[in-house]
Each structure stands twice: as C-alpha cells, then as structure tokens.
C-alpha positions as CSV (number, residue, x, y, z in Angstrom):
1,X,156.1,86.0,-115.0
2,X,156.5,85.4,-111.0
3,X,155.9,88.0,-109.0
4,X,156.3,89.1,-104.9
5,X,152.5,89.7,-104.8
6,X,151.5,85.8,-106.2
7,X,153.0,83.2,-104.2
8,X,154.5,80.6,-106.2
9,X,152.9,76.9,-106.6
10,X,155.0,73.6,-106.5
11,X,154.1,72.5,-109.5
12,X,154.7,75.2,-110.9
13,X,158.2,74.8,-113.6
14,X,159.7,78.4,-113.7
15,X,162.4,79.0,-115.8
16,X,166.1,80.5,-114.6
17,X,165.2,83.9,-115.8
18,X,161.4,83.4,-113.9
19,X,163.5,83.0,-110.2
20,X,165.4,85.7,-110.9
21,X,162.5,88.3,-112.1
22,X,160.8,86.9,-109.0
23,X,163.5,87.8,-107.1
24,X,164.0,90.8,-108.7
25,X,160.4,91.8,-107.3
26,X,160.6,90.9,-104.1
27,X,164.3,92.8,-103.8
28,X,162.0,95.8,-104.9
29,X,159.0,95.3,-102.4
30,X,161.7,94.8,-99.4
31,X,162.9,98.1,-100.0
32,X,160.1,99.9,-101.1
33,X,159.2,98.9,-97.6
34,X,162.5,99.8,-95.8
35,X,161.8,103.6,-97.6
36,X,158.2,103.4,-96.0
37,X,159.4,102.6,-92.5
38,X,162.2,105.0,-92.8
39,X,160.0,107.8,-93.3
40,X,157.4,107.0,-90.5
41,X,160.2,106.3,-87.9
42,X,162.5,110.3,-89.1
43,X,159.0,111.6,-88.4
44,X,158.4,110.1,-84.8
45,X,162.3,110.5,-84.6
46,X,161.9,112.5,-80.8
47,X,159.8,109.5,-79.6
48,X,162.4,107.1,-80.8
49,X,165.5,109.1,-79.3
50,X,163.4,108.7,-76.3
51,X,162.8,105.0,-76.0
52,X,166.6,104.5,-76.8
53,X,167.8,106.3,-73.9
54,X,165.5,104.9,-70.9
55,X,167.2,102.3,-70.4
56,X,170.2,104.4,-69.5
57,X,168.5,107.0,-68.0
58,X,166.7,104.5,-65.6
59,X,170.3,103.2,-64.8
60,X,171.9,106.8,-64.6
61,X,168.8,107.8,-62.0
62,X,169.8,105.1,-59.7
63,X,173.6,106.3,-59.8
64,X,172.1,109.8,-58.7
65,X,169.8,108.5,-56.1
66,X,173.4,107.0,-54.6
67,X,175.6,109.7,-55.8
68,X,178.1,107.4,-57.7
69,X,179.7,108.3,-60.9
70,X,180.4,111.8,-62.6
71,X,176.4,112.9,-62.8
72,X,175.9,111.8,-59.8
73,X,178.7,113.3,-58.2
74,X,177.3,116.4,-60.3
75,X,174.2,116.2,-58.5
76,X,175.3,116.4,-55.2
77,X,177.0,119.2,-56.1
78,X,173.9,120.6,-57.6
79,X,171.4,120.0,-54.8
80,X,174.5,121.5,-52.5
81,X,174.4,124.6,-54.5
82,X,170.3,124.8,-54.7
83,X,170.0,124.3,-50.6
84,X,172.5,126.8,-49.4
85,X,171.0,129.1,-51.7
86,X,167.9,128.7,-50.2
87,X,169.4,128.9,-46.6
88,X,171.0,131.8,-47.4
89,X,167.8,133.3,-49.1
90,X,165.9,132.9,-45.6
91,X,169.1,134.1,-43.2
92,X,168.7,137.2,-45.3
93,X,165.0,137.0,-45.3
94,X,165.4,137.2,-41.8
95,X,167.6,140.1,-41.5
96,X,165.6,142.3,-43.7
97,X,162.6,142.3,-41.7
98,X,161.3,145.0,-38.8
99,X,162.8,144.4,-35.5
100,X,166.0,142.3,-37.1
101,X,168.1,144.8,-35.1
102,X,169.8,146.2,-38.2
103,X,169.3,149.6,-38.9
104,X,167.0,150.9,-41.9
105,X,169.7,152.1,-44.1
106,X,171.2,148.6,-43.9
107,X,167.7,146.7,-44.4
108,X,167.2,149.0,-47.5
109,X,170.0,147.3,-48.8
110,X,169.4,144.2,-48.7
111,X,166.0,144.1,-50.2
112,X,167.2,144.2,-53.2
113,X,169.7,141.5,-52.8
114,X,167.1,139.3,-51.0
115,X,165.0,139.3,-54.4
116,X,168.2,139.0,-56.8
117,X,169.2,135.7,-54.7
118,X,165.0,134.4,-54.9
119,X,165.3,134.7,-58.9
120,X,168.6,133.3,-59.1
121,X,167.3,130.3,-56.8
122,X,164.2,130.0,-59.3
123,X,166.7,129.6,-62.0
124,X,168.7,126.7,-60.4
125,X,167.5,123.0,-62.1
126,X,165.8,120.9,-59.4
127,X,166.0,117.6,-61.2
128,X,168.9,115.9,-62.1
129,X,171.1,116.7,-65.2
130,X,173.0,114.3,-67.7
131,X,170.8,111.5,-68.2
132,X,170.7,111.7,-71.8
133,X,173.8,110.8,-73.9
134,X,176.5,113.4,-74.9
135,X,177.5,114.5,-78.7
136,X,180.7,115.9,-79.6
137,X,180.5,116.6,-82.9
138,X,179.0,119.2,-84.5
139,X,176.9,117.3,-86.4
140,X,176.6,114.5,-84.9
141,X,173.3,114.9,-83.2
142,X,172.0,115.0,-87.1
143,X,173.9,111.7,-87.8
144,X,173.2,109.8,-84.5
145,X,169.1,110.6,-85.4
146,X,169.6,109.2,-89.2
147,X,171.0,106.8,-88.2
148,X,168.6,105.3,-85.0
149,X,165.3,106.2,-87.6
150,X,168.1,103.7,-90.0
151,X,168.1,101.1,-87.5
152,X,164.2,101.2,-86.4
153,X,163.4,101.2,-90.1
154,X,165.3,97.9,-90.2
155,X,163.9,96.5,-87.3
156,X,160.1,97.4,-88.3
157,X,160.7,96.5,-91.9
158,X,162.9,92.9,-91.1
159,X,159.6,90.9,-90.4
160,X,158.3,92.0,-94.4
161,X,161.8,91.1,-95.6
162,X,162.0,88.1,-94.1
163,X,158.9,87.0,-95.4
164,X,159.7,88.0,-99.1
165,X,162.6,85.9,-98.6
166,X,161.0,82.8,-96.9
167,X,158.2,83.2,-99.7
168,X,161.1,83.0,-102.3
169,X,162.3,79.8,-100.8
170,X,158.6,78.2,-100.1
171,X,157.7,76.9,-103.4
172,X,160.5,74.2,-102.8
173,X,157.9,72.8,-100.3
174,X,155.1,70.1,-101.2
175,X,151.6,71.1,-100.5
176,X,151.6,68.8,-97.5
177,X,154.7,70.3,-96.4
178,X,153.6,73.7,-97.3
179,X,150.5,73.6,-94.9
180,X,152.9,72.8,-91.9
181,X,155.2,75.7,-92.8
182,X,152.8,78.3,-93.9
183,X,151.7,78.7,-90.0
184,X,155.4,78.9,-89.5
185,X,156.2,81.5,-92.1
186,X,153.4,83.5,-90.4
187,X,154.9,83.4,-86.5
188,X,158.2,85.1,-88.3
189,X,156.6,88.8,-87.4
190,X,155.6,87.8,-83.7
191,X,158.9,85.9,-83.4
192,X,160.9,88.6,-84.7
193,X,158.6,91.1,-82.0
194,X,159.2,88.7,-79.3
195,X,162.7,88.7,-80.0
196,X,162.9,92.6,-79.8
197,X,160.6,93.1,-76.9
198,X,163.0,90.5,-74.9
199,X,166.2,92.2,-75.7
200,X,164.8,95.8,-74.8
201,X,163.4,94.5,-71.7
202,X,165.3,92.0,-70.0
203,X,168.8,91.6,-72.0
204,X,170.0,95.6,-72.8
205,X,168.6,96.9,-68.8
206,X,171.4,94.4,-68.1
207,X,173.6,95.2,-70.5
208,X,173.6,98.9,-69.6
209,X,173.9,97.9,-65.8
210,X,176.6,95.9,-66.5
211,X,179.2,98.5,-68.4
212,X,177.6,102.1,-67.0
213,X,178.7,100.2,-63.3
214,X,182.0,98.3,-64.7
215,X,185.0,100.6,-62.5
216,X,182.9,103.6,-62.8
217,X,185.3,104.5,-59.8
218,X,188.3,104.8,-62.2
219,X,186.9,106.9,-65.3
220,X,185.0,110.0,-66.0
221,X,182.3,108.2,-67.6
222,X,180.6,110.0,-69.8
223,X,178.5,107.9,-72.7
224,X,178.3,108.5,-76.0
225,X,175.4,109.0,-78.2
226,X,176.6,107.3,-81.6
227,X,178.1,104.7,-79.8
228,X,175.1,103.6,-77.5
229,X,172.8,103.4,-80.0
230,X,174.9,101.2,-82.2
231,X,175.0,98.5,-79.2
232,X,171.6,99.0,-78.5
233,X,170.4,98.4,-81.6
234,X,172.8,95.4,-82.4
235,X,171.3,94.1,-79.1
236,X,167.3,94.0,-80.3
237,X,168.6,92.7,-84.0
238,X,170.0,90.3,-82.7
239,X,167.8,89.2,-79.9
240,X,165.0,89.3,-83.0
241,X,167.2,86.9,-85.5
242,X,168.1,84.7,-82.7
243,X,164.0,84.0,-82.2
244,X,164.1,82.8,-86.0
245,X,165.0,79.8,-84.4
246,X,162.1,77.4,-85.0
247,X,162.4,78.9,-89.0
248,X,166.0,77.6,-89.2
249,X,165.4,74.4,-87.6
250,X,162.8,73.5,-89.6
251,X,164.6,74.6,-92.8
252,X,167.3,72.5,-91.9
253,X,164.9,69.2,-90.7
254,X,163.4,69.9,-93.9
255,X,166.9,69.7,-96.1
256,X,167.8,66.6,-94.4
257,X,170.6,67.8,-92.3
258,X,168.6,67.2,-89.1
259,X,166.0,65.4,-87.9
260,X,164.1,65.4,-84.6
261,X,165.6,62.4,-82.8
262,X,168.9,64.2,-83.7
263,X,167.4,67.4,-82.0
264,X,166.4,65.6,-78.7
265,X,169.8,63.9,-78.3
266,X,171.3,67.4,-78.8
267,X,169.3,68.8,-75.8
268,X,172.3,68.6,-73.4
269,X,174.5,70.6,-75.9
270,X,171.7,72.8,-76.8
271,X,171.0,73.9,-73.3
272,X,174.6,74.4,-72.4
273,X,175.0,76.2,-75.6
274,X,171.7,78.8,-74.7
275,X,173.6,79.1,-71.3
276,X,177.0,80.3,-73.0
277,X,175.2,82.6,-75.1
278,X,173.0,84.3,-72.1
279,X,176.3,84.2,-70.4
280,X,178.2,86.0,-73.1
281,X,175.4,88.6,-72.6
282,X,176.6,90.9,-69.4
283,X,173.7,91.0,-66.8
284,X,174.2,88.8,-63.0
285,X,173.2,85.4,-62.4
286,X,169.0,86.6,-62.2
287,X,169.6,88.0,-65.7
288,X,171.5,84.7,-66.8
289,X,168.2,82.7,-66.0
290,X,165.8,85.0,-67.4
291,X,167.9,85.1,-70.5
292,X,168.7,80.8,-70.8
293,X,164.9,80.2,-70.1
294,X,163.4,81.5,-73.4
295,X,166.3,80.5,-75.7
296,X,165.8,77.0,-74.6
297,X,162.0,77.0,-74.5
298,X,162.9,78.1,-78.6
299,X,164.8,75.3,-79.2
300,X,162.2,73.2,-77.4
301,X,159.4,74.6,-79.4
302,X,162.3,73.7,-82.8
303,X,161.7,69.9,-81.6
304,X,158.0,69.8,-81.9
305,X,157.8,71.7,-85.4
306,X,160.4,69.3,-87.1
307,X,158.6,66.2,-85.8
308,X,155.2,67.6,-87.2
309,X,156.5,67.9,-90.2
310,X,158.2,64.8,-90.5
311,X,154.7,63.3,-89.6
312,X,153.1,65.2,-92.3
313,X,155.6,64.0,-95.0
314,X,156.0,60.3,-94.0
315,X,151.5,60.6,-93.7
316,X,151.2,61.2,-97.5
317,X,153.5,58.3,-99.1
318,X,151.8,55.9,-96.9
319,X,148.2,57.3,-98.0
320,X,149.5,56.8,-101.6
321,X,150.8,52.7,-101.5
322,X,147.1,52.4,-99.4
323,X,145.2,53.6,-102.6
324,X,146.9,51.1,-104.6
325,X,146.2,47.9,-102.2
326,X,142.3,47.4,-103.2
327,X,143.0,48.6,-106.9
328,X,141.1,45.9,-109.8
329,X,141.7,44.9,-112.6
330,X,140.8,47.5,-115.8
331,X,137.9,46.6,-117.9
332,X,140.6,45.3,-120.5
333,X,141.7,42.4,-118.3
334,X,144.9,43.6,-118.0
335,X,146.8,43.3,-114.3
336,X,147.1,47.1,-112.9
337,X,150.0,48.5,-113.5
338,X,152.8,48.6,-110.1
339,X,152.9,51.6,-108.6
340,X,156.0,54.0,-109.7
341,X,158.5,54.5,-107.3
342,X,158.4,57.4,-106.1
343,X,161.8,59.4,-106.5
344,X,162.8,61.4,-103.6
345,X,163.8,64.8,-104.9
346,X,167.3,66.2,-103.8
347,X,168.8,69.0,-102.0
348,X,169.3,70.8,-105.4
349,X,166.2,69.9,-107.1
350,X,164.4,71.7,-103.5
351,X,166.6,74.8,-104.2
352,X,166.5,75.0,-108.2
353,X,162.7,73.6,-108.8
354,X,163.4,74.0,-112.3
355,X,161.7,72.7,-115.6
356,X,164.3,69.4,-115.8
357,X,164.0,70.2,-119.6
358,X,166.1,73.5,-118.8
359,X,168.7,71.6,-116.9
360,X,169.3,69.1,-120.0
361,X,168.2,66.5,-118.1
C-alpha cells in the first residue's frame, strides 16, 4: 500500500486503487498539518493581528505626522486640545500663587480647580489614536481573528502541502530526472518564504500607500478590519505561489510543452509580462522596479533549471548506445543482439504510471 510517509519509486507499478490510497494519505497529512498550524497561529493570534496591521499603521503615522486624512485631522485636534489644556493649567497656576494680586478667598478657589484641570490633563492620550483598523460588528472582531489565524495557518502550512502534492506527482520522474528535481522539490519552502517575505515587505507597504492616499481628500476614510486583512493576505499568497515559478517551468519542460530554447526566445515577452504584473500591483515607479526585478530574475533562474534537466535526460540515452559500441560476441558465437529501441513514454503514461497489464494494454 503507498503511503505519504514512503516516497514512491519509478519502477514501482501501483495499481489505480494504490494512487488513490496514496492520495488518500497525503490529503490526510496536508490537513492534519493545516489543524497543527491553525492551533499554533489562534494561540499567537495578538502577535499576528499585530504584524497585519504595521503596514498600515506605518502609513497612517506618516498621515499624522502631516495631518492629512480623518486621524490625522483627529490628531491635530487632539494635540490642540492637550496644549491649551496645559496653557491653561499654568495661567491658573499662575494666578493661584502668593503675590498673584487676587485676593485669598479667590485663590482658595481655584486650587481646587487647578488640580481637577492637572488630572484631567494626565488623562488626555499623548500619542496618536486610530491606527489600528475599525470593527463594526459585534462580532466581528471574533471573526476577523479566525479568520487571519485561517489565513497564516495556510500560508505556514502551503510549503508541507505543496510538497505532498509535488511528491504525489514525482514518481512520474526517472531517477536521473528525479536527482535534478528532488533539489527542486526542496527550494518549494524557501521559495514559497521568499515569496511571502517580498510581498509583506516591498509589494503590500505599496499597496497600502497606494489606496490609504488615493483622494483621501474626498472620503472619511476609515479602514476596515475584515476587509484589510483579506487583501493582505491575498497579497502574500499570492506573492508565495507566484515564486513556484521555477516548479512550474520545469513541470512543464519536463511534459514537453516547453523547452529551454523556447524559454530564451520568450525573454522579451516574459519581461514585459513581469512588468505588467508589477504594474498591475499599485506602488510608484521605485516600487514598479523593485517589484519587475525579482519576478524576472525567477524566470531567469526557470531557464537554467529546464536546461539542466534537459542535459541530464539527453546524458543517460547517450551513456546507454555507448555501452553497446564495444560489446562481443557471447560465448555461443552468436552476433549480440541490437539494442532495443528505446520507447519514449507519453504524457499519459508520466501522469498514470500504471501496471500496463491494468490498462489492457
């Protein structure tokens, strides 16, 4: 019986009911692991809520530090509020001391108003409020949590899944083949990472720029929790799926739908089409560069992979006719026997790698 745990050989003939209790497995370990991360990331659920809303808190800061939009209109008003208090704290402060020129009656009285007004003043906030994102419902601050731990448990847990699911397809590879993908199948975690790390830090700062400044003259704006964590998290998933490049291409080189000299006469197209994509993605021209760079450097890095590993295939059929150049006679006298021709496999014997006796072939 296959299972998630063993990975499957080439030559290995599985039956239809094998594949699917292999798959059956690996459906099971993907989620198991999606329960797993889902409990760690509810418990650090705080810590999470936290890294989700920097990136508009650092944008709403610099809107306070120029007092545009509704908080930081709001601070203005604040910081107004807070320094004639505390001018109007030390005029009185004034008045109620010896030698003011007010009587004593009238300095009695305002003592105590001079300490109400000091407590009041230690009451006021000093930094600046709304940063964080607003609820409305009742219950959505419950919801909005599940569902950012929901999203982080996907994003943590998408490397492991992947993997089951490249590992489901592998056993369609030769062993030669196998040892040029298996380094491949490996990078999927630190690609899908890399993926992440560039969307949090270069593509949603943008992002968030982009729409928290777009007419902020004309609207009340005031952003959404639910909502802002739905584009955020769309954002890093798909920043980390787009970095699964070099996987695809090589999936694709190895199918027979590409190959490499296709892929460097594409280059033109491929550049213009990482261009449209960082362009669809709002930021201003700096962002547009620092978003086109690693995309193409990705398809770049596509090239070299499908060229090794059409190396590495086209390396063993020519080591095999070489073994059969200086072959002699058998002690029988009889002429060695020609070589069989080999029989290159096709696209559904890669994806069925069956038993042929199953297939009533």
């Amino acid at each position: 019986m296959a299972t998630a745990i063993r990975m499957i050989g080439h030559e290995e003939q599985l039956s239809l009911v094998d594949h699917l209790e292999e798959l059956r497995t690996r459906l099971i370990i993907s989620v198991a692991v999606l329960a797993v991360a889902f409990g760690i990331c509810l418990w650090q659920n705080h810590e999470l809520l936290h890294i989700m809303n920097k990136p508009l808190q650092t944008e709403t800061r610099k809107q306070v530090a120029n007092g545009d939009g509704t908080v930081g209109q709001a601070n203005l008003a604040q910081q107004g509020v807070l320094k004639t208090a505390q001018t109007t704290h030390a005029a009185l402060g004034l008045l109620d001391r010896p030698g003011s020129g007010l009587s004593a009656q009238t300095r009695a009285q305002l003592t105590p108003l001079v300490s109400a007004l000091k407590a009041d003043i230690a009451k006021l906030p000093r930094g600046a409020a709304g940063l964080d994102p607003v609820t409305i419902g009742i219950a959505e601050p419950f919801t909005t949590t599940i569902t950012v731990t929901l999203y982080f448990a996907l994003i943590v847990s998408l490397p492991i899944i992947l993997f089951e699911l490249y590992g489901f397809i592998l056993p369609a590879l030769a062993p030669h083949e196998r040892r040029v993908a298996m380094p491949l199948l490996a990078s999927v975690p630190f690609l899908f990472a890399a993926g992440v790390a560039f969307g949090y830090f270069v593509v949603l700062p943008a992002a968030v720029r982009f729409f928290a400044n777009f007419n902020s003259n004309d609207f009340n704006v005031l952003v959404q929790a639910s909502p802002l964590y739905s584009f955020e998290s769309t954002i890093l998933l798909a920043m980390g799926l787009v970095f699964q490049v070099p996987v695809v291409i090589l999936g694709a080189t190895r199918l027979g739908l590409l190959t490499p000299r296709q892929l460097r006469r594409g280059r033109p197209f491929a550049f213009a089409g990482c261009a449209a994509v960082a362009a669809f993605l709002p930021g201003d021209a700096l962002t547009l560069l620092l978003e086109t760079v690693p995309l193409y450097l990705l398809y770049e890095i596509s090239i070299l992979i499908a060229a090794l590993v059409g190396k590495a295939s086209r390396v063993r059929p020519e080591e095999g006719s070489a073994a059969t150049v200086g072959a002699e006679p058998s002690a029988g006298g009889s002429p060695p026997q020609p070589p069989e021709r080999a029989v290159e496999p096709t696209v559904q014997d890669l994806i069925d790698h069956i038993d042929p006796r199953l297939s009533g072939e």
